[in-house]
SELUM-257163 format. One record per residue (C-alpha): chain; x, y, z; residue number from 1; residue in one letter. Coordinates in steps of 0.5 Angstrom, whole numbers, plus 500, padded with zeros to 3 digits. Each point is the difference from the previous one (the first is absolute). Last residue first. Layout:
N
 chaine  c1  c2  c3 num residu
      A   X   Y   Z NUM      a
...
end
This chain:
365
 chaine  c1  c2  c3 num residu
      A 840 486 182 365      x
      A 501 502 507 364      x
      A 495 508 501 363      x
      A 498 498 508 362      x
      A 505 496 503 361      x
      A 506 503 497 360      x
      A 498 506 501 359      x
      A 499 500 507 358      x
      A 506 496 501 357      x
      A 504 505 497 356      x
      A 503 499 492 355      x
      A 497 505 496 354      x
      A 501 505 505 353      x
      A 492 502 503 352      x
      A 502 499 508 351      x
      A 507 504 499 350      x
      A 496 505 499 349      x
      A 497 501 507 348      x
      A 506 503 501 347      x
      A 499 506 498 346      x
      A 496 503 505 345      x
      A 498 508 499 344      x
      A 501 499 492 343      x
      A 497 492 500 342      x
      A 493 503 504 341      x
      A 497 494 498 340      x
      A 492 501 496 339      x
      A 503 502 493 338      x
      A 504 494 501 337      x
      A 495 494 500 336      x
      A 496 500 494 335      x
      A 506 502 495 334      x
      A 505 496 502 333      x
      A 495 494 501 332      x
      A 498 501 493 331      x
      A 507 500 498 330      x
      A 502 494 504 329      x
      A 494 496 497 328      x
      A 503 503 493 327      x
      A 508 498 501 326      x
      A 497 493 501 325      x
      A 507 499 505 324      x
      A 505 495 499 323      x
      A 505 503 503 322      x
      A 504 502 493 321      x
      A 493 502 497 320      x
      A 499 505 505 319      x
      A 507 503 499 318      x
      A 499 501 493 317      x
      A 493 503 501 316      x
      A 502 504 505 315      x
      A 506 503 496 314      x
      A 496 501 494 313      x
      A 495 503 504 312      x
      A 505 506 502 311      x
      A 504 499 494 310      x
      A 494 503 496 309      x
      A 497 505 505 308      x
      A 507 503 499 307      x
      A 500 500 493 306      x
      A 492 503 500 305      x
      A 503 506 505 304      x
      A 506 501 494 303      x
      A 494 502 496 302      x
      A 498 497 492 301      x
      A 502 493 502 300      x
      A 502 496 494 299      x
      A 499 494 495 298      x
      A 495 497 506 297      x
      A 500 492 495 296      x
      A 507 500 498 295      x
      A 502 503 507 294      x
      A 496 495 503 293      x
      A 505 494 498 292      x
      A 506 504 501 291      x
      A 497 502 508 290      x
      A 498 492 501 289      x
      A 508 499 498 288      x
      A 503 504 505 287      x
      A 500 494 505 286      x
      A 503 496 495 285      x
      A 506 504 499 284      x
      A 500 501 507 283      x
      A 500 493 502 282      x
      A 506 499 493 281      x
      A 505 504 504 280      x
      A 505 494 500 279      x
      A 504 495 504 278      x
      A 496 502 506 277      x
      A 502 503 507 276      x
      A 498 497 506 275      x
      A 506 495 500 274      x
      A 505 505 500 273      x
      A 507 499 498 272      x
      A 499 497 494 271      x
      A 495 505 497 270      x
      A 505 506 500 269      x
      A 504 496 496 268      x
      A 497 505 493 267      x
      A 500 507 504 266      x
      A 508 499 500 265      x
      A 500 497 494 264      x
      A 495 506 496 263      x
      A 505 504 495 262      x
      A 503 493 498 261      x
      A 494 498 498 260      x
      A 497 505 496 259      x
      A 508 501 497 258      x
      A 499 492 498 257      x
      A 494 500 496 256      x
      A 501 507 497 255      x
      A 506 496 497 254      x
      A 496 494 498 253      x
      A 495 505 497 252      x
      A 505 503 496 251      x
      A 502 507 502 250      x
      A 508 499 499 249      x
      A 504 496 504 248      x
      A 498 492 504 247      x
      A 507 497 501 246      x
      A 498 496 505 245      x
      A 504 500 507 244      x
      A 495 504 504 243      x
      A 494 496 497 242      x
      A 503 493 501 241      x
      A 503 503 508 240      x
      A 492 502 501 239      x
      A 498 493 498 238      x
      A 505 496 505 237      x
      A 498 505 505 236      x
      A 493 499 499 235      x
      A 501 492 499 234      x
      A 505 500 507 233      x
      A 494 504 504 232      x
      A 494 496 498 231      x
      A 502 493 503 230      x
      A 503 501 507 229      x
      A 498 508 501 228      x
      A 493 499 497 227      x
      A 499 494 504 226      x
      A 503 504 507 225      x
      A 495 505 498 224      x
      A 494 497 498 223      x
      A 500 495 507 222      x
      A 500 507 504 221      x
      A 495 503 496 220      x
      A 496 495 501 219      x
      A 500 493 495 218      x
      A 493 500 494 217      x
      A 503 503 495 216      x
      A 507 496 501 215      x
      A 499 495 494 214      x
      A 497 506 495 213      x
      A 506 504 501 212      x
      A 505 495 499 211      x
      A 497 499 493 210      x
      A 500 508 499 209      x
      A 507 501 502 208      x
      A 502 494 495 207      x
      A 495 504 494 206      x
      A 505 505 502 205      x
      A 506 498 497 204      x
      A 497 497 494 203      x
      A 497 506 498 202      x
      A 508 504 500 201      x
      A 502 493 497 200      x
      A 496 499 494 199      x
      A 493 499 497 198      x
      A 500 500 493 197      x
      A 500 506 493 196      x
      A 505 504 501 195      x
      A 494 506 501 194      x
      A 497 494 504 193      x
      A 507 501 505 192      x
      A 499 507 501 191      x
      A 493 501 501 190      x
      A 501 494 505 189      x
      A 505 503 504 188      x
      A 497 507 501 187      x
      A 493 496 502 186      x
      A 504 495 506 185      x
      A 503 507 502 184      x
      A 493 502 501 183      x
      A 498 494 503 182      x
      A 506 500 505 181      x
      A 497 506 503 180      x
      A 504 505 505 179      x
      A 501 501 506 178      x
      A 500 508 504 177      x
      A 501 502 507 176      x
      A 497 506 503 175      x
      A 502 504 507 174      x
      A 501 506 495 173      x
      A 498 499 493 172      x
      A 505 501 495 171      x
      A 498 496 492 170      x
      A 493 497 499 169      x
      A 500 506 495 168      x
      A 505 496 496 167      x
      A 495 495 498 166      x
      A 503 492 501 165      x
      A 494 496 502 164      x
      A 498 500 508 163      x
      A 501 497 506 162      x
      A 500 505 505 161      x
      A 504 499 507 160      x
      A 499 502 507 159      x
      A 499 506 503 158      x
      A 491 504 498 157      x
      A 499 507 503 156      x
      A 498 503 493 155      x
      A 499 494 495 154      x
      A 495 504 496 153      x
      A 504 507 501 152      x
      A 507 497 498 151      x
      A 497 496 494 150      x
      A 497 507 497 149      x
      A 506 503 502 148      x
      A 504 495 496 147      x
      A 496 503 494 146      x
      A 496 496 495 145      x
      A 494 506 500 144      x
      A 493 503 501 143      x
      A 499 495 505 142      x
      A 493 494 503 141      x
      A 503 497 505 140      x
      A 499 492 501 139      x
      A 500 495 505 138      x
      A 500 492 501 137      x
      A 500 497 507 136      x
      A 502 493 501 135      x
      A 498 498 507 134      x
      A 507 498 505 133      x
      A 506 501 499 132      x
      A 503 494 496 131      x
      A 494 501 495 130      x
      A 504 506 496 129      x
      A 497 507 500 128      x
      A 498 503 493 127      x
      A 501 508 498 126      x
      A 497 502 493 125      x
      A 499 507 498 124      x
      A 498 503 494 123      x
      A 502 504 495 122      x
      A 498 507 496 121      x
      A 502 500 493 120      x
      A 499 506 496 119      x
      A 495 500 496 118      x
      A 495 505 504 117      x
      A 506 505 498 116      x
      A 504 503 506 115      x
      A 498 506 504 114      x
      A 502 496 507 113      x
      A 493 500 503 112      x
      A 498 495 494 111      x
      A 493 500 498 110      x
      A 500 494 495 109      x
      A 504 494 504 108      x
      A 502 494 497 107      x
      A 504 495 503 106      x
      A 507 496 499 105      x
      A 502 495 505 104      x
      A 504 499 506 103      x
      A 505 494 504 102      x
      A 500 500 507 101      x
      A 502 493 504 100      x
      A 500 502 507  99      x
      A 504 496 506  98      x
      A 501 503 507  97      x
      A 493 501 503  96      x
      A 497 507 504  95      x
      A 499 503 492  94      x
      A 495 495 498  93      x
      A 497 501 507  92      x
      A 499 507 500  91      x
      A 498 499 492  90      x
      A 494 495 503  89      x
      A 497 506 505  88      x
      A 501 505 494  87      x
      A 496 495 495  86      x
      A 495 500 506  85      x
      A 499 506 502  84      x
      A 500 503 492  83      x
      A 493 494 499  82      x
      A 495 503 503  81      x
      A 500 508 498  80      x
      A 506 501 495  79      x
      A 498 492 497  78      x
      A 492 502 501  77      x
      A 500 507 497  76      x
      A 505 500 494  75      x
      A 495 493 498  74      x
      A 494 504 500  73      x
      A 503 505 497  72      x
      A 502 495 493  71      x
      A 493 497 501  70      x
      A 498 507 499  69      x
      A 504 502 494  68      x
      A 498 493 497  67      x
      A 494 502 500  66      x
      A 493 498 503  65      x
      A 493 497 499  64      x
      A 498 494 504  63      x
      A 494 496 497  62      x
      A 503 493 500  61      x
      A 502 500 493  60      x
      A 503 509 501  59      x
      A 505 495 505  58      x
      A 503 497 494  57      x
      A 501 506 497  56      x
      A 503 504 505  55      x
      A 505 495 502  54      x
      A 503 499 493  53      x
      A 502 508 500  52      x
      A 503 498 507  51      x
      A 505 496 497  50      x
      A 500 493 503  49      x
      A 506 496 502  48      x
      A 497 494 503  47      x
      A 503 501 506  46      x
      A 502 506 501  45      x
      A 494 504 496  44      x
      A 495 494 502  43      x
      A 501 500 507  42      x
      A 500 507 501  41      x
      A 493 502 497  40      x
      A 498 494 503  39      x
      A 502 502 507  38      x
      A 498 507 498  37      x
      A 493 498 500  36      x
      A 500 494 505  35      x
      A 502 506 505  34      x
      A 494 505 497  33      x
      A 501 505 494  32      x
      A 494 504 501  31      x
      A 503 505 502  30      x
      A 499 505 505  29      x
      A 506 499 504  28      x
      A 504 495 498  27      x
      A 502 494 504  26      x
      A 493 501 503  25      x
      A 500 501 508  24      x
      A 496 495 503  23      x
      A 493 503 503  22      x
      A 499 502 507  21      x
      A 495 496 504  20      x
      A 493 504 500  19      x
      A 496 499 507  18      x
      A 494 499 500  17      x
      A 495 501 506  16      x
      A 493 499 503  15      x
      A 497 504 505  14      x
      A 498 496 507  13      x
      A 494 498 502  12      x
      A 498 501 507  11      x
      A 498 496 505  10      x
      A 496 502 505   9      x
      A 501 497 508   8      x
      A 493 500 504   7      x
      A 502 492 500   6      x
      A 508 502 503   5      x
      A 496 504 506   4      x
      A 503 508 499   3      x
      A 503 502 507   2      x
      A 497 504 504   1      x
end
């Protein structure tokens, strides 16, 4: 028969915890934790601290290190977290059609070509322009100035590099070049101060950059037809002046001169695209945190520390280019991506790039 409800017992039932799994750690079993490496990073790259100094001011709060560890600390987390997305970013430099690029000496102690820890090495630096879309500013670590250095760096991109006159930027296939007008503008004042005034080549190129800053804030396509009105007949003027000249010898006046003949076809490149500008100056300012630091770092014992170095760099840059706190986005980088399957789906990066929604709305200045 069946149980009446008041004859009914009730039993208690076995309480149970169950454990969540933890977050991953950016680095396994360290006790360098996001906020860490955040600060480590932040304060090499943007106030360009060496490491040894790091040491120091963290044994005053009771953490006691070295500089070789920091140093790992920071290999680890630019080759674990933050390797995806300088490669996510440099897909996207290379998918644009105007680079500047320029470069500058490094050092690099243990060196895997056989040369002298006082050899120089170089750095990298290619900058995107504002007219297509967020600016974007990576750098490459590289044991020489070659053309193949170049080449790798800026593999898969067609369009037009604005660059100084270096002859490794030379033959690239599917490559244009433009050169910079303040370069030219230096040879000719070096010439004319060696004379003691101000003279004509200068002159010529002060009325191009007076014309530049009145169409700085025009469309590409509004820059152009200006520059094909008012620029062109001041270049050609000035071109035909240089060319006419009787500039002989290897005095300033004549380097000067061979400078600028040598590059005319890379010189009007400006005038008939409103995209590219008049100079490299964007990529020689870009590159200036990199000189700054390099006064402070002195050298990179291990050719894996110049690489973590153009890795941080290049987010550093780019961050403070899209207005972002480079350390809260550091901080986010470290916290969240060791717990996202970003190798299986890569596509997830696209929401931790400098300039996304997400990062824009959580990591904004």
């Amino acid at each position: 028969m069946p149980t009446s409800a008041s004859t009914v017992k009730w039993m208690p039932q076995k309480a149970q915890m169950k454990r969540g799994k933890a977050p991953q750690a950016a680095i396994q079993r360290s006790i360098a934790g996001p906020t860490v490496l955040a600060k480590l990073i932040y304060d090499k790259f943007i106030q360009y601290l060496p490491l040894y100094r790091k040491v120091k001011e963290w044994e005053r709060y009771g953490l006691l290190t070295n500089d070789k560890n920091l140093s790992n600390w920071v290999i680890r987390a630019a080759e674990d977290w933050l390797l995806p997305i300088y490669e996510q970013m440099k897909q996207t430099l290379t998918a644009k059609s105007v680079l500047h690029v320029d470069e500058t000496y490094a050092q690099i102690i243990n060196r895997s070509d056989g040369k002298s820890g006082q050899s120089n090495a170089y750095n990298w630096v290619s900058r995107s322009v504002p007219s297509q879309g967020p600016i974007i500013v990576l750098f490459q670590s590289a044991l020489s100035r070659n053309c193949s250095v170049l080449e790798e760096f800026i593999a898969g991109f067609q369009g037009t590099v604005i660059c100084d006159g270096y002859s490794a930027y030379g033959n690239l296939p599917d490559v244009t070049f433009a050169n910079c007008w303040a370069h030219v503008r230096r040879y000719w004042l070096k010439a004319d101060s060696k004379n003691g005034q101000i003279g004509i080549g200068v002159d010529y190129c002060d009325q191009l950059y007076h014309l530049e800053r009145q169409f700085k804030h025009l469309s590409p396509g509004k820059r152009r037809k200006s520059r094909q009105k008012h620029s062109k007949p001041i270049v050609e003027k000035f071109l035909k002046w240089v060319d006419e000249s009787p500039f002989f010898g290897k005095n300033a006046l004549a380097k000067a001169a061979e400078y600028t003949l040598n590059r005319v076809h890379g010189l009007k490149a400006f005038l008939f695209d409103g995209r590219i500008e008049i100079d490299n100056n964007p990529a020689e300012n870009a590159i200036r945190p990199n000189v700054i630091g390099r006064k402070n770092w002195l050298f990179s014992v291990s050719e894996a520390g110049a690489k973590a170095n153009a890795i941080c760099l290049s987010l550093a840059e780019t961050a403070k280019a899209n207005g972002i706190d480079f350390y809260q986005y550091l901080v986010t980088l470290m916290t969240e991506l060791p717990n996202l399957p970003i190798h299986q789906q890569p596509e997830i990066l696209k929401n931790y790039m400098p300039w996304s929604k997400k990062i824009q709305a959580t990591c904004a200045k």
